[in-house]
Residue, then its C-alpha position, 0 to 999 in steps of 0.5 A: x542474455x540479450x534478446x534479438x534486435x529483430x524480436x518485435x513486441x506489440x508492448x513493453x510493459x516496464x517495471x512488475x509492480x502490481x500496476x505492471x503486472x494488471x497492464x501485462x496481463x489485460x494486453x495478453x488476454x487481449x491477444x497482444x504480444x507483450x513483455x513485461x520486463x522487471x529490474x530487479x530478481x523478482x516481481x513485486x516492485x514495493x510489495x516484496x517479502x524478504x526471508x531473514x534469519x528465519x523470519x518472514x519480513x516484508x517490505x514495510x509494513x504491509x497489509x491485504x484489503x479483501x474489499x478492494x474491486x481489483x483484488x477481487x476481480x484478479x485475484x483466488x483470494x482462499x490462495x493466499x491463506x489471508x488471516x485478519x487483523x483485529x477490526x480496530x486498533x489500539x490507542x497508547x495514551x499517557x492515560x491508558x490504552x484505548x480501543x477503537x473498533x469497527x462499530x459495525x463489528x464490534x459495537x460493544x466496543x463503541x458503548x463501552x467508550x461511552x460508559x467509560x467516559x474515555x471520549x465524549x459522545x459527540x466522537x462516538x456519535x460522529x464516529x458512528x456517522x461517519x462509518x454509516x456514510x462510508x458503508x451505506x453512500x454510493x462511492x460515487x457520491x464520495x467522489x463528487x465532493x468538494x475535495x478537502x484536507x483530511x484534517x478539514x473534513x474530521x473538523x466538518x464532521x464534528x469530531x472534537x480536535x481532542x479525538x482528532x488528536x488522539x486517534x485520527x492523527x496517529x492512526x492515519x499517520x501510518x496510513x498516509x506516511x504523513x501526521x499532517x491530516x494533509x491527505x485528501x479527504x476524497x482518499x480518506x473516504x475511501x479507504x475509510x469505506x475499505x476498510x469497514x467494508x472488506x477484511x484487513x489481513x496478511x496472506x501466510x506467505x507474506x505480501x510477496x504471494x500477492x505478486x507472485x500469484x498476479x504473475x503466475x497468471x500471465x503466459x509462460x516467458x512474459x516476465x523477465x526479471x534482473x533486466x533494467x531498462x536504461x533508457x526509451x528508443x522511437x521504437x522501444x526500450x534500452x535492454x542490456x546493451x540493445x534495443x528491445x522493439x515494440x509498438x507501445x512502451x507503458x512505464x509501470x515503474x515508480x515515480x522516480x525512475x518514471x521521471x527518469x525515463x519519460x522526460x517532462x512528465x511532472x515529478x511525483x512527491x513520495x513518502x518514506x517510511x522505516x520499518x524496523x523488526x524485532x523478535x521477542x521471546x513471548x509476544x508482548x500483545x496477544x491477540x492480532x491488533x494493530x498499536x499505535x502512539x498518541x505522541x506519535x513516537x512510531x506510526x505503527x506497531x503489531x505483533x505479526x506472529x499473532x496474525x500469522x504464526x508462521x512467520x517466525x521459524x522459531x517459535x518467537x514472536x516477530x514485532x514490527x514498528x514504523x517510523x516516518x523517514x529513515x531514523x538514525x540509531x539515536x533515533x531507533x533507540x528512542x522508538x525502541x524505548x517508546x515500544x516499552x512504554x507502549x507494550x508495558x514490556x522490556x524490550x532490551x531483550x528484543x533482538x533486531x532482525x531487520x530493517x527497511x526504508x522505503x523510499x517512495x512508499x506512498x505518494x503525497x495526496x493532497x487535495x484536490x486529488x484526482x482519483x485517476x489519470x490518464x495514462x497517455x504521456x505521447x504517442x505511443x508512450x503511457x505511464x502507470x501506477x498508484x502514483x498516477x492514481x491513489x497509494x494504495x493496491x486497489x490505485x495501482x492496480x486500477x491504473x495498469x488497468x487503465x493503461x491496458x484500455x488505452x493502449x488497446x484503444x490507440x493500437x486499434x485504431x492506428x491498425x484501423x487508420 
């Protein structure tokens, strides 16, 4: 239903990603009038969660960070019903599995490559230092350094490339959506210091209750979802055959449809990722841990039914695997084949359950990378999100944030002028 020509808002709020849904919230709680509109049925943009034939399947694969400051501040975390991730990963090599933990959790883990002689003591050693730098160092300091290539900075700090090769490329192939190590060593350090600082771990009723919970927080009849906006006015947005008024229109959308409605605003390069979902009578890793491939054949695997049981309706385990870009049946077959070697198990009886690619999943970060942007594209017009600010939860949500302030800021002083 359109709205009235005559209903003037202070904001227009587009797109309820998380970014959107930071931005909305902000501006209401500071008295403004705002609407936060939603194109598709439900809030979320990329962080969705799909129910298929009794499984719970997000939008790719997806985790939680309790480390996150935004997180914190926004969200009743004990609401969520998180339950973590193993505090390392597993390494499938052509010698064996190999397990990487969190030294500060697990240093057990870290004497035992030691002892094995699986890697050489100058990685356990640099490993060791890096993950004290990134606990104990202000991330101001991070910040403030020279910004380099991932793969540039694993080099500076001592790792041999064997380790590079073994364990930093594929594991943080799935973490940036590139196998390059071409990722900004400003960002790395970052999400190096998440993940060692806060808990790694998926909500119950998947990471669509994250968006949920972020837009029950927002006053009644703000929020209206299947309602695209087609194009921006001098004095608001294109709604459903009409025009929506406003004061200030901030774009929340992704990179794409951003470029689309803000003409001139430089495009931002995205990552894609497919995520393929598979049920198994028994699970082929009994414990919440997250697998990966040292030739690199998928980003990522985990069985998701061992970190929340819940979500396989009936009693299977549900297996989710990455790949870089959008594989053809060939290639889902191959990955496929690689998850047998990986696992040590048959997978021809997997049953497929779902599929998803992400287009835009995450934003190519290369350096020199700016933490984040301003907002402000014209008067009276802002952009946001993580692709304006780092591809994370933590960046987008920053960024709704930033949004927010500036809006305030340039409405209070055009009320002043």
């Amino acid at each position: 239903m359109a709205e009235a020509r005559d209903d003037r808002y202070d904001v227009v709020v587009v797109g309820a990603g998380a970014a959107g849904l930071a931005c909305a919230s902000d501006l209401g709680a500071a008295g403004l009038r705002v609407r936060l509109l939603e194109a598709e049925d439900t809030v979320g943009g990329r962080i969705r969660t799909d129910r298929v034939a009794g499984f719970t399947a997000d939008r790719g694969f997806q985790v939680f960070n309790t480390s996150y400051p935004q997180v914190r501040r926004r969200l009743e975390l004990p609401a969520l019903f998180l339950r973590p991730f193993t505090p390392g990963v597993l390494v499938h090599t052509d010698a064996g599995r190999l397990r990487l933990a969190d030294p500060t959790r697990r240093p057990l883990d870290g004497v035992g490559l030691l002892t094995g002689g699986r890697v050489k003591p100058r990685d356990v050693l640099a490993f060791g230092a890096l993950s004290a730098r990134a606990l104990l160092a202000p991330a101001s300091r991070m910040r403030a350094r020279p910004d380099v290539s991932t793969g540039t900075a694993l080099a500076d700090a001592g790792f041999s490339e064997e380790f590079v090769e073994t364990f930093f490329r594929p594991f943080l192939s799935g973490v940036f959506l590139e196998d390059s190590l071409e990722t900004s060593a400003r960002f790395f350090h970052l999400v190096w210091r998440s993940m060692l600082r806060g808990t790694v771990c998926l909500p119950r009723d998947g990471i669509g209750a994250v968006p949920a919970q972020l837009a029950s927080g927002l006053a009644p009849g703000v929020v209206r979802t299947s309602s695209p906006v087609s194009g921006l006015t001098p004095g608001g947005v294109v709604l459903d055959g009409g025009e929506l008024r406003a004061r200030a229109v901030v774009v929340a959308a992704g990179a794409g449809a951003a470029a689309r409605l803000l003409p001139g605003l430089p495009p931002a390069e995205g990552r894609t990722v497919t995520t393929l979902y598979h049920a198994a009578e028994r699970s082929p890793l009994p414990e919440p841990t997250l697998l990966v491939d040292a030739r690199r054949r998928f980003l990522n695997s985990c069985v998701l039914t061992e970190v929340q049981p819940g979500y396989s309706g009936d009693g299977r385990a549900l297996v989710s695997t990455s790949v870089l870009g959008a594989p053809g049946p060939a290639e889902e077959a191959a990955v496929v084949s690689a998850l047998a070697e990986a696992y040590g198990t048959d997978t021809g009886t997997w049953e497929p359950v779902h599929r998803v690619t992400v287009r835009g999943a995450l934003p190519a970060m290369r350096p020199p990378l700016p933490l984040t942007r301003t907002t402000r594209v014209a008067p009276g017009r802002y952009v946001c999100g993580d692709h304006r600010a780092t591809g994370s939860l933590q960046g987008a949500l920053a960024s709704g944030a930033r949004a927010a302030r500036e809006v305030l800021a340039d409405l209070t002083a055009a009320g002043a002028g």
